[in-house]
C-alpha positions in Angstrom: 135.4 23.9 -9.1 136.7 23.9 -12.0 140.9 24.9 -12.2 141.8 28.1 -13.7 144.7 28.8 -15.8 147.9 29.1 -14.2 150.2 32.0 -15.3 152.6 34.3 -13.3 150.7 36.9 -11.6 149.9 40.4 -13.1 152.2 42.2 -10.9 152.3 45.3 -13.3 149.4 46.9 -11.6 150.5 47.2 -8.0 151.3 46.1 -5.3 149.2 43.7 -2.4 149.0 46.9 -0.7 146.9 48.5 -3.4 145.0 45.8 -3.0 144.3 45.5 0.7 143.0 49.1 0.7 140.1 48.7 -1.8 139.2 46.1 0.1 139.2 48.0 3.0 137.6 50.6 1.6 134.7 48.3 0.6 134.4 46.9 4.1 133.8 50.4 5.1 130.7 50.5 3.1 129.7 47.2 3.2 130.6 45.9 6.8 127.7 43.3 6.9 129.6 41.9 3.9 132.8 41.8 5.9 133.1 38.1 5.5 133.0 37.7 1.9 135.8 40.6 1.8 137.5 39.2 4.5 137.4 35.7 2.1 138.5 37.6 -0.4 142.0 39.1 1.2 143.1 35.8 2.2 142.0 33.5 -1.8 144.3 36.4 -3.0 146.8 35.9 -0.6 146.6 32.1 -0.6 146.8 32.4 -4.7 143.8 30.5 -4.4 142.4 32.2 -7.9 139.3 30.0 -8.3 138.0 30.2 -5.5 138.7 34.1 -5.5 136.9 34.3 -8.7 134.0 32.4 -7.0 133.8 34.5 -4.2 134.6 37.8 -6.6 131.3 36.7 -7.9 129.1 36.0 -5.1 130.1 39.0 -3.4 129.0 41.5 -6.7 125.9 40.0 -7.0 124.7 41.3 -3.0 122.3 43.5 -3.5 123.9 46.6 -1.9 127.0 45.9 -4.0 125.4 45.8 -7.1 122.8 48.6 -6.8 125.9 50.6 -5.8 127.1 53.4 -8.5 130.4 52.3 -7.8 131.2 49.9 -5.7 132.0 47.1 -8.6 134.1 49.3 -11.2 136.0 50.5 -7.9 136.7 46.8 -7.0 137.3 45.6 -10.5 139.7 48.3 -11.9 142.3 48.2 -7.8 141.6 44.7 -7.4 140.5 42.2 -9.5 142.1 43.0 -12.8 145.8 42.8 -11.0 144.2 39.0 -10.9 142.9 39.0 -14.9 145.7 36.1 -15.6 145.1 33.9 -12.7 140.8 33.9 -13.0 138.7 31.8 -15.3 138.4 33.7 -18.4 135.0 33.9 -18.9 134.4 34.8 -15.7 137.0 37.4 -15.8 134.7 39.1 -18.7 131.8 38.7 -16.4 133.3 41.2 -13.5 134.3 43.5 -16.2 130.9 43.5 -18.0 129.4 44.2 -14.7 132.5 47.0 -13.7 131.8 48.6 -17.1 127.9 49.1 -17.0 128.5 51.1 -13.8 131.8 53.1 -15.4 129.4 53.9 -18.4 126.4 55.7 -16.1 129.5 57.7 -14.4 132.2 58.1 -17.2 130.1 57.9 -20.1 129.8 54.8 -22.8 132.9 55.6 -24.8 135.1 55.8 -21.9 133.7 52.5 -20.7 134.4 50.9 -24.6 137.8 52.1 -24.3 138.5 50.7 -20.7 137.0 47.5 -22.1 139.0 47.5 -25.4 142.0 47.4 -23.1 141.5 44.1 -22.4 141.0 42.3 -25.7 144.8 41.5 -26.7 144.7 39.8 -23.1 141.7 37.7 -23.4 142.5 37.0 -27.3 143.9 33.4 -26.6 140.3 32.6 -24.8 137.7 31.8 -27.5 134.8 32.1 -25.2 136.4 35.1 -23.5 136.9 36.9 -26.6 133.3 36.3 -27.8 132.0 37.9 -24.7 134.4 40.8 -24.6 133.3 41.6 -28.4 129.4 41.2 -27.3 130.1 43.7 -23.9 131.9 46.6 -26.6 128.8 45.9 -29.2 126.7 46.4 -26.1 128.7 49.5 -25.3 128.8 50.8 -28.4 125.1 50.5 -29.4 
């Protein structure tokens, strides 16, 4: 796998606290996915951001995760965004593309643009990142 970049962690959004209960709260609607959250609590506790991202991944793309209405925004905007400086950029933009199609069928589009905007000035040193945050607010705003 390839090694992500190494920065102090985001501790501006919370505590591990905040973090354990989203992941409890997905567990209790997702239990046969226990595992994978389970994997989850102890990458992030292991600062073990790679594979965390990995497993980030894998676990959004179950099927009763990602039909959910809310299941990923929920887990992107308590959980993985308190992890945005440790994860692989690109990948990073992935999870939020995927957080922010859901927040826009709840909140609306222009409330998911605006959560997304919040992130370019963090992802602006990331070429790739940057490109695929500006294609996700095009997509938004269209």
């Amino acid at each position: 796998l390839k090694s992500c970049r190494a920065k102090p962690f985001c501790a501006s959004s919370g505590s591990m606290a905040s973090e354990t209960t989203e992941l409890q709260s997905q567990r209790s609607k997702h239990g046969d996915l226990s595992e994978l959250i389970d994997r989850m609590e102890t990458l992030a506790e292991s600062k073990l951001y790679a594979q965390l991202t990995d497993c980030i991944v894998e676990y959004v793309n179950q099927p009763s995760v990602s039909t959910s209405q809310d299941d990923i925004y929920k887990l992107f905007d308590n959980f993985v965004k308190k992890f945005a400086n440790m994860m692989n950029p690109t990948k990073f933009v992935h999870l939020l593309s995927r957080a922010t199609l859901q927040m826009a069928k709840l909140q609306g589009a222009e409330a998911a643009l605006e959560y997304a905007t919040g992130f370019t000035e963090q992802l602006s040193s990331n070429a790739a990142a940057s490109l695929l945050l500006r294609s996700l607010r095009a997509a938004l705003f269209a």
